[in-house]
C-alpha positions in Angstrom: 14.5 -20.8 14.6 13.2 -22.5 11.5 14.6 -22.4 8.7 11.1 -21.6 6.7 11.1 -19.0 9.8 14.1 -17.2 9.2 13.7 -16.7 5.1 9.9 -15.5 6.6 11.8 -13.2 9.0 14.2 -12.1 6.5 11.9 -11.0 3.9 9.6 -9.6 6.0 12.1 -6.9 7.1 13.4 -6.7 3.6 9.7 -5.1 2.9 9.7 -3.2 6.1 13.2 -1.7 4.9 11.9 -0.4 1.5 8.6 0.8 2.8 10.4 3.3 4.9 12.3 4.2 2.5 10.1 5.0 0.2 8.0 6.6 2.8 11.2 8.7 3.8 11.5 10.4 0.1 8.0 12.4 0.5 9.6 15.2 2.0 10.5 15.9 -1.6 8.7 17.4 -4.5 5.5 15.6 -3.8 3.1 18.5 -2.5 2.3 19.6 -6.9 1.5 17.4 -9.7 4.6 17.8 -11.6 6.6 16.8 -8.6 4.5 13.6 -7.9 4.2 12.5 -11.5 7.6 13.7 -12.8 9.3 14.3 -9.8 9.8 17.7 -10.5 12.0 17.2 -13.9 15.1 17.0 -11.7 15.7 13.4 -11.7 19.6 12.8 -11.4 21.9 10.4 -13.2 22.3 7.6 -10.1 18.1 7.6 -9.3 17.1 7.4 -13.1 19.7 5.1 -13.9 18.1 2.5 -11.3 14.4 3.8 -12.5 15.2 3.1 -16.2 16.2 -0.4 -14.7 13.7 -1.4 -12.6 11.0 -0.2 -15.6 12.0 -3.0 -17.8 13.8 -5.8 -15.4 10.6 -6.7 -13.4 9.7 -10.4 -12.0 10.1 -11.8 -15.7 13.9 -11.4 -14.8 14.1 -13.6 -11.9 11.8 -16.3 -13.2 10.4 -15.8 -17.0 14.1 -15.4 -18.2 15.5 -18.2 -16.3 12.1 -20.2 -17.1 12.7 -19.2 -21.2 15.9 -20.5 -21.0 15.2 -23.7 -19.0 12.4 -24.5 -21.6 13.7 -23.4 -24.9 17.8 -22.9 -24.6 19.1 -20.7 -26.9 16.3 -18.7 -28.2 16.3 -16.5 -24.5 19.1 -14.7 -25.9 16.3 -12.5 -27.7 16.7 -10.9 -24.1 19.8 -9.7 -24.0 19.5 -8.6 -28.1 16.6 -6.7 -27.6 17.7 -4.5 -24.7 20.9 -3.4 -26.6 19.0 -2.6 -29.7 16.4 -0.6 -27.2 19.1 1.7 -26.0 20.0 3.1 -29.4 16.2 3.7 -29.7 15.9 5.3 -26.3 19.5 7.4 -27.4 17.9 8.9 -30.9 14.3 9.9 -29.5 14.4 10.2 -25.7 16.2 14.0 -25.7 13.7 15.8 -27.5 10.8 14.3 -25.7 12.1 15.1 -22.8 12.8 18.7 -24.1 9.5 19.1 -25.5 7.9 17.7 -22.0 9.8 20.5 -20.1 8.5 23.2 -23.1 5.0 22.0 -23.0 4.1 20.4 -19.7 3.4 17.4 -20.7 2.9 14.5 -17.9 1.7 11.6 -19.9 2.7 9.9 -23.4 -0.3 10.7 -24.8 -0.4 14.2 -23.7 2.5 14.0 -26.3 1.0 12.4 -29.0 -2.4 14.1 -29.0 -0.6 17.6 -28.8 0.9 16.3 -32.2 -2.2 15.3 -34.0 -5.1 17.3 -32.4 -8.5 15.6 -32.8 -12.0 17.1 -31.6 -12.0 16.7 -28.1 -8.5 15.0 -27.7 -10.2 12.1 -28.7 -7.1 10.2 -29.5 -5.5 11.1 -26.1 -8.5 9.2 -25.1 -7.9 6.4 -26.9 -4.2 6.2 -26.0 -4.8 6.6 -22.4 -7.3 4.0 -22.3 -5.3 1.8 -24.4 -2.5 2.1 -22.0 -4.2 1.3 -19.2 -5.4 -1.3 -20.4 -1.7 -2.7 -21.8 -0.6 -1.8 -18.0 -2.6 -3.6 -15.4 -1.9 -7.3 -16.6 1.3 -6.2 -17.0 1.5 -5.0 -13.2 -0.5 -8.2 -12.2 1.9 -10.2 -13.5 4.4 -8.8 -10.9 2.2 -9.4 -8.0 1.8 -12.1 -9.1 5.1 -13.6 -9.5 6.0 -11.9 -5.6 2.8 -14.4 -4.2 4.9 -17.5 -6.1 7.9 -16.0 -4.4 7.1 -15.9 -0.8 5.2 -19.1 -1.3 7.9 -21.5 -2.4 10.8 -19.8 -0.7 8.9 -19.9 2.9 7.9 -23.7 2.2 4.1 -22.2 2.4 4.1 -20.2 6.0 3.0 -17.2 3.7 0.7 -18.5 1.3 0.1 -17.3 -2.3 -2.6 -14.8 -1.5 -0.5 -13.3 1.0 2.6 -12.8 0.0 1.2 -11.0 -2.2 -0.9 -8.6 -0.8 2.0 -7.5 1.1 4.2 -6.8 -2.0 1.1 -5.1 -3.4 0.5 -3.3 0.0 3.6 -2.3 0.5 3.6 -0.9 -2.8 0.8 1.0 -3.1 1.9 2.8 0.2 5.1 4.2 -0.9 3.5 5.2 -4.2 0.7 6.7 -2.4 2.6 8.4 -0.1 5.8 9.6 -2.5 5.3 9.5 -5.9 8.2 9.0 -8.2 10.7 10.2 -5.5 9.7 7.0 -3.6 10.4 5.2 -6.3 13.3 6.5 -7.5 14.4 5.8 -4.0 12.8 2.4 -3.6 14.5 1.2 -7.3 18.5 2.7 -6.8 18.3 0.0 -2.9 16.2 -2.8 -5.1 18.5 -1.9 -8.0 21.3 -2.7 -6.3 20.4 -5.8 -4.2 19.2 -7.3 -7.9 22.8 -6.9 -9.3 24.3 -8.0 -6.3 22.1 -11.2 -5.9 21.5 -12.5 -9.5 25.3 -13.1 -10.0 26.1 -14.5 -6.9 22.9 -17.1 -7.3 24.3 -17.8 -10.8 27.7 -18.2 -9.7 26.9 -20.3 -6.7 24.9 -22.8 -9.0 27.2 -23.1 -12.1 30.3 -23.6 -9.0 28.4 -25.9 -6.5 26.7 -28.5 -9.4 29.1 -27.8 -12.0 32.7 -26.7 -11.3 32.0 -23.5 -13.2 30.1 -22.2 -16.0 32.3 -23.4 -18.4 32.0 -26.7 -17.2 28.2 -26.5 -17.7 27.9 -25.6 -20.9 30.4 -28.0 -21.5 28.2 -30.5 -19.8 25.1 -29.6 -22.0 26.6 -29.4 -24.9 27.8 -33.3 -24.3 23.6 -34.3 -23.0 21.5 -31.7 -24.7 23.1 -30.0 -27.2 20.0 -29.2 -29.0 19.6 -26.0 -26.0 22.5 -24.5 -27.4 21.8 -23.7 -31.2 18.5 -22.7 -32.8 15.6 -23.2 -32.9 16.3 -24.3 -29.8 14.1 -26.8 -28.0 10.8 -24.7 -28.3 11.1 -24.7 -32.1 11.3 -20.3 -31.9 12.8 -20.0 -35.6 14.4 -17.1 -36.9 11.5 -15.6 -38.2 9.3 -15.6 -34.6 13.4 -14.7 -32.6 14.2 -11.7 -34.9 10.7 -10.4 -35.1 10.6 -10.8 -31.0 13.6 -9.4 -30.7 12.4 -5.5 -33.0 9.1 -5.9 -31.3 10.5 -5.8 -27.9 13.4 -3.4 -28.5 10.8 -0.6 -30.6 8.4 -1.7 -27.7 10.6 -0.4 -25.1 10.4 3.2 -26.0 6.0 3.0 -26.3 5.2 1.5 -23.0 4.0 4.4 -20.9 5.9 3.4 -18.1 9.2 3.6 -19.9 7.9 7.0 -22.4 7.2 8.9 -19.1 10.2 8.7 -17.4 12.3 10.9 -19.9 10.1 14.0 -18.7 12.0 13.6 -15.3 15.5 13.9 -16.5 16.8 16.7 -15.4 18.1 17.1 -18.4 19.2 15.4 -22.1 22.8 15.4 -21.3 21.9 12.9 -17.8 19.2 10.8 -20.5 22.3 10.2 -22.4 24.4 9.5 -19.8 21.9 7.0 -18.2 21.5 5.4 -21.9 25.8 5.2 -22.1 25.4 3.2 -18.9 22.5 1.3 -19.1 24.2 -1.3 -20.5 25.9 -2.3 -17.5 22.5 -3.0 -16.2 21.6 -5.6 -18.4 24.3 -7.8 -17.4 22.1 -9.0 -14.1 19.9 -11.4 -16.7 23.7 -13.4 -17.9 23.8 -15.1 -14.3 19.8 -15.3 -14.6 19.7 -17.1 -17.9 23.0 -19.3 -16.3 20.3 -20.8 -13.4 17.8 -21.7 -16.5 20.5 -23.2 -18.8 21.5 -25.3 -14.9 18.0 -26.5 -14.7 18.4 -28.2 -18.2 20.6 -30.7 -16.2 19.6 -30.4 -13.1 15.9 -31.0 -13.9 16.0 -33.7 -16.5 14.5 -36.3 -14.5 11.8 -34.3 -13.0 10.4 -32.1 -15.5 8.4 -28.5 -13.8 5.0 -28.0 -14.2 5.8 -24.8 -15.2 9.5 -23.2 -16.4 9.0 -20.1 -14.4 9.8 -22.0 -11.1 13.3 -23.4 -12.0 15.3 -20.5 -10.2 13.0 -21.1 -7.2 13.1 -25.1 -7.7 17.4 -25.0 -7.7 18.0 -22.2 -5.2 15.8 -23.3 -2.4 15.1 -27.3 -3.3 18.6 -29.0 -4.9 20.9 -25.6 -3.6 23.0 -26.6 -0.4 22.5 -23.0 0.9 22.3 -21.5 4.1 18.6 -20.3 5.0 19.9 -16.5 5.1 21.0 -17.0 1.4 17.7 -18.2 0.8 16.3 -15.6 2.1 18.5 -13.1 0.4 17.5 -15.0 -2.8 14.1 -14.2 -2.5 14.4 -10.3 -1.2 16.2 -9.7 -4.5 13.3 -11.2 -6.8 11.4 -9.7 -5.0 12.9 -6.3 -5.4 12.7 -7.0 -9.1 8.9 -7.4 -9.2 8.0 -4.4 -6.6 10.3 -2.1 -8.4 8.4 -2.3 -11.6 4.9 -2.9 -10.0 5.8 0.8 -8.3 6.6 2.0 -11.6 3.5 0.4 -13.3 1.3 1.5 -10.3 2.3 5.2 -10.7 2.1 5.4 -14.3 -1.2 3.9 -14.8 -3.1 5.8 -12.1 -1.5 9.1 -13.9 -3.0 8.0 -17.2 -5.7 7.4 -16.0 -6.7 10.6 -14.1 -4.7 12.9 -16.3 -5.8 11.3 -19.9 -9.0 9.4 -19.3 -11.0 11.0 -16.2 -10.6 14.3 -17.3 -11.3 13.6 -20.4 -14.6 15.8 -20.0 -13.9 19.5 -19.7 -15.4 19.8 -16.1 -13.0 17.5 -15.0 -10.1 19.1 -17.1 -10.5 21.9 -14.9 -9.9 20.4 -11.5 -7.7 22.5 -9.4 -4.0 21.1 -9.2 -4.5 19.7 -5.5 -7.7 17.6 -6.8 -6.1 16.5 -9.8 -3.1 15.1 -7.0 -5.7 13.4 -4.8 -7.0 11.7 -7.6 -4.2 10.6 -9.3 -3.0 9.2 -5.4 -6.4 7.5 -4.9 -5.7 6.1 -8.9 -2.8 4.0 -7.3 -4.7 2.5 -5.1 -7.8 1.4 -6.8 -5.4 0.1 -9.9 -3.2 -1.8 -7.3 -6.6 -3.3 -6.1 -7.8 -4.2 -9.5 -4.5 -5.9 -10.2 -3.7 -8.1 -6.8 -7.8 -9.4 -7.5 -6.9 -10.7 -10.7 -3.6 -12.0 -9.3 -5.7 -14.0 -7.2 -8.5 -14.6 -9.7 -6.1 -16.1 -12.6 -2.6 -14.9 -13.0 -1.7 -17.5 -15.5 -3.7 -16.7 -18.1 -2.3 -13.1 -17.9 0.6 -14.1 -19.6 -1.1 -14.4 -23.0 -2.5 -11.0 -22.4 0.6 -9.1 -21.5 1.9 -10.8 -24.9 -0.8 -9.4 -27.4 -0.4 -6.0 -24.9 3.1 -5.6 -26.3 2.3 -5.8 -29.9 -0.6 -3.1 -29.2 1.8 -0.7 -27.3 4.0 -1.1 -30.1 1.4 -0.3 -32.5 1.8 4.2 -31.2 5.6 3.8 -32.4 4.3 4.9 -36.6 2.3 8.3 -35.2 5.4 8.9 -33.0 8.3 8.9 -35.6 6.2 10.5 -38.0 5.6 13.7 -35.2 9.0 13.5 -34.8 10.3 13.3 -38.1 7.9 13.4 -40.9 6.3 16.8 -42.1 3.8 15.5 -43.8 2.8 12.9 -40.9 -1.5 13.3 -40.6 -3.7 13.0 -37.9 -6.3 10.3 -39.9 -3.4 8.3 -40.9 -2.0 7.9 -37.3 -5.9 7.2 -36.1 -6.2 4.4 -38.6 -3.1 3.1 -38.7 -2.9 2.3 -34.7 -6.5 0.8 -34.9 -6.0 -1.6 -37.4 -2.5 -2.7 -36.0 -4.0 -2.8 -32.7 -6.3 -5.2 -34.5 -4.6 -7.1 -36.6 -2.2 -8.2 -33.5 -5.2 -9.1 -31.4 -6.6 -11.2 -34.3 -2.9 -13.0 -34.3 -2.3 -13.4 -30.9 -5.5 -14.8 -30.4 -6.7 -15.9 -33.2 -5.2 -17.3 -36.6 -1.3 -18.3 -36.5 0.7 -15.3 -38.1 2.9 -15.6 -41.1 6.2 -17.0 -41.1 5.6 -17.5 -37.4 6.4 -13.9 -37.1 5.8 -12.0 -34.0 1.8 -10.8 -33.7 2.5 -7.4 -32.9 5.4 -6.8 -35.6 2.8 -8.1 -38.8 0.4 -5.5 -37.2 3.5 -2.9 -36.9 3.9 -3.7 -40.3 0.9 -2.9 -41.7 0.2 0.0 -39.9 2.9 1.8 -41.3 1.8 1.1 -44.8 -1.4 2.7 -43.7 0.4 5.6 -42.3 2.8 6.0 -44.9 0.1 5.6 -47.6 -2.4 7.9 -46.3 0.0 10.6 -45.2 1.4 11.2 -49.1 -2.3 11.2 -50.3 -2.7 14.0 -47.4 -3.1 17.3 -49.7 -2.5 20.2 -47.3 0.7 19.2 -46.5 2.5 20.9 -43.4 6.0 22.8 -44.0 6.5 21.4 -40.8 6.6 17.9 -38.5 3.7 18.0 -36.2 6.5 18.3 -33.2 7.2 21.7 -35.0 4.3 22.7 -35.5 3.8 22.8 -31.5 4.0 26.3 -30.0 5.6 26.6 -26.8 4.1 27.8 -23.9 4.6 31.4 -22.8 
C-alpha cells in the first residue's frame, strides 16, 4: 500500500470512528428541545471541559496559529494572552448565566439579552439572532474549509479539496443531526484528546529531528532571524494593534454564541468553575503548535509559502522524515480540531436560528416542542450546506470576514455587563450602542485604517460604551434594580 493510500485509509476511518460515536450518544436526552440544545443542563465536568475546548481551538489551531507565527514571530503570542485573560472573564460572568438559564429557560444568548431589555416584539432578540448568524457561518466555513486543505495536501491529492471536505462537513452534520449536543460532547472529549496528544508530539518531533531541541531552535533563530523574536515582529503588529487584539479576543470569547450557550448545560456553577480552574491546561496544545511555525522560519527561508497557513502541513508531510501512519495521525488530529468546532458552530447556529429568528412571528413562536426540534435539526443541515458552498465558492476571502465578525460579536459585551451589573443599564442605550459599534468596526475593517492601528472591533467597543454609559445616566426613570433583577422567575 501507498503511502498517499494509507494516510487516505487512516483518516477515512478516523471519520468513520467519530461518526459512530457521535451517532452512539442519541440514546440520550435528545427526544426534547432542552436536551438537544442544552443537553439537558446536566453536562459534566470531563464532556464540558473538552466542549469549552473544542469551542475556541478549531482549525485556526493547527494551521492559522502555526501560519501567524511562521509569518509574524512573536506577535502570535496574542494567542496564548488572550485565552488566559478569557478565563477570568468566563470565571466572573459564566455562573449566573448559567443560573439564570436554568431559572428562566433560556436556550439561546439572546433569549438572554432580550429578556433583559424587552423591546416591542423582541425586536432586539431579532437583531441579535440574526447578527449571530451571520458572525457564525464564515466562521464555520472557515473550518470546512481548512479540513478540504487538510485531506488535500496530506493525501498528496487522492481526496481533492472539494471532497475532503464534504466529508468533514457530512460527517458533521450527521452526528449533529442525529445527537445534538450529547454528540458532541462525545465527539469533542475523543477529538479533545487526540488534539493534545498530537500537537506536542508533532512539535516535539520537529524542534528534535531538524533541530536538536527546542532550545536549540530558538537559539538557531535568534542567531538568523532575530527580528521573529521581539516586537513588532516581522508583520509590523505594534503594541497598539497586539494589546487591543489581545482584549478584543479575550471579551470576545464570552459573546460568541457558540461559547455563551454552553454555560446553560453545566450541570451546575460549581462544575463551570471547575472547568474554568482547568481550562488552562488546555491551552497548552497551541505551545507545540506555535513551535512548528517558529520551525518554518528556518526551515522555509529559501522557499517562501504562498500562504502561512500551510507550514504545519508543508514540514510534517513534505521536509518531516515520518512514517506515513504519523502522517496520517497528523492529519486525524487537525482534523479533529476543525470538526469539533464546526459541530459546535453547526448546532448553535441552527438553534439561533429557529429559536431567535424563525419564530420570530408569534405563529411560529407557538410551534409545539417536537416541531420546534425538527426544525432546529433540519437548521443544521441547511446551515452546514450554506457553509461547505461557500467553502467551495471562496474560502479565502472568509478570513477578512470572520475578522470584522469578531469585533461585531464583541460589540453585545456593553448591554451584557450593564444587565448584569448596572441598575440603571436602558434598553435604547444598549440598541444604539451595539448598532453603531457594529458599524463603526465594519467601517474599520473594511474601510478607513483605525487609529493607532488599533484593533476595528475594540475602537467600536469603545465607543459603544460611551453611548451606553452616556445615554443610560440621562435615562430618568431609573430602575432600583439591574435588568437581571428585574427578571421574574418562572413559576
Amino acid at each position: 500500500m501507498s503511502d498517499s493510500m494509507m494516510i487516505t485509509a487512516m483518516t477515512i476511518g478516523y471519520l468513520v470512528i467519530v461518526l459512530l460515536v457521535g451517532l452512539r450518544a442519541r440514546h440520550g436526552q435528545t427526544s426534547s428541545l432542552e436536551g438537544y440544545v442544552a443537553g439537558g443542563r446536566h453536562m459534566g465536568l470531563l464532556v464540558l471541559f473538552f466542549i469549552l475546548g473544542a469551542e475556541v481551538f478549531s482549525a485556526f489551531a493547527f494551521l492559522g496559529g502555526p501560519g501567524w507565527a511562521y509569518s509574524k514571530g512573536a506577535p502570535a503570542l496574542y494567542i496564548i494572552a488572550y485565552l488566559a485573560l478569557a478565563v477570568i472573564v468566563w470565571w466572573l460572568i459564566a455562573p449566573l448565566i448559567s443560573r439564570l438559564g436554568r431559572q428562566h429557560g433560556f436556550l439561546t444568548q439572546a433569549e438572554f439579552l432580550s429578556a433583559c431589555y424587552p423591546t416591542p416584539r423582541n425586536v432586539l432578540g431579532l437583531v441579535i439572532g440574526v447578527i449571530s448568524v451571520l458572525a457564525m457561518i464564515p466562521y464555520l466555513t472557515i473550518q470546512i474549509a481548512g479540513a478540504g486543505m487538510l485531506f488535500e495536501a496530506a493525501t498528496s491529492g487522492t481526496i481533492p479539496f472539494w471532497l475532503g471536505s464534504l466529508l468533514a462537513c457530512g460527517v458533521v452534520a450527521a452526528y449533529v443531526y442525529a445527537s445534538g449536543l450529547q454528540g458532541i460532547g462525545w465527539t469533542n472529549l475523543l477529538q479533545g484528546a487526540m488534539m493534545v496528544v498530537i500537537a506536542w508530539a508533532l512539535g516535539l518531533t520537529t524542534a528534535e529531528q531538524f533541530f536538536g531541541g527546542v532550545g536549540d531552535m530558538f537559539r538557531q533563530i535568534q542567531s538568523e532571524a532575530p527580528e521573529y523574536l521581539t516586537m513588532p515582529g516581522v508583520g509590523g503588529m505594534g503594541w497598539g494593534a497586539f494589546s487591543t487584539a489581545i482584549l478584543v479576543s479575550a471579551l470576545g470569547c464570552v459573546m460568541w454564541p457558540h461559547i455563551f450557550m454552553k454555560f446553560y448545560s453545566a450541570k451546575s456553577e460549581r462544575t463551570l468553575k471547575r472547568v474554568f480552574m482547568l481550562y488552562p491546561l488546555y491551552s497548552y496544545l497551541l505551545i507545540p503548535l506555535l513551535v512548528i511555525g517558529f520551525a518554518g522560519v528556518i526551515l522555509l527561508k529559501d522557499t517562501p509559502l504562498d500562504s502561512p497557513d500551510k507550514v504545519l502541513l508543508t514540514i510534517v508531510v513534505e521536509l518531516a522524515d515520518l512514517p506515513a501512519w504519523v502522517i496520517g495521525m497528523a492529519l486525524s488530529g487537525a482534523l479533529a480540531a476543525a470538526m469539533s468546532t464546526a459541530a459546535n458552530l453547526a448546532h448553535t447556529s441552527a438553534t439561533i436560528l429557529v429559536r431567535d429568528v424563525v419564530q420570530f412571528s408569534p405563529r411560529m413562536r407557538a410551534l409545539p416542542e417536537q416541531k420546534a426540534l425538527s426544525l432546529t435539526r433540519y437548521g443544521v443541515i441547511a446551515i452546514s450546506l450554506m457553509a461547505y458552498l461557500l467553502a467551495l465558492v471562496n474560502p479565502g476571502s472568509l478570513v477578512s470576514l470572520l475578522l470584522g465578525a469578531y469585533g461585531i460579536i464583541v460589540q453585545l459585551l456593553p448591554m451584557l455587563l450593564g444587565a448584569l451589573f448596572w441598575r440603571r443599564s436602558s434598553q435604547t442605550a444598549a440598541f444604539v450602542g451595539l448598532s453603531v459599534g457594529a458599524i463603526i468596526t465594519l467601517l474599520l475593517q473594511f474601510g478607513i485604517d483605525a487609529p493607532f492601528n488599533w484593533h476595528p472591533g475594540f475602537c467600536g467597543l469603545v465607543v459603544n460604551f460611551a453611548i451606553f454609559i452616556t445615554l443610560s445616566l440621562k435615562r430618568k426613570d431609573a430602575s432600583s434594580r439591574s435588568p437581571v433583577e428585574s427578571l421574574t422567575p418562572q413559576s
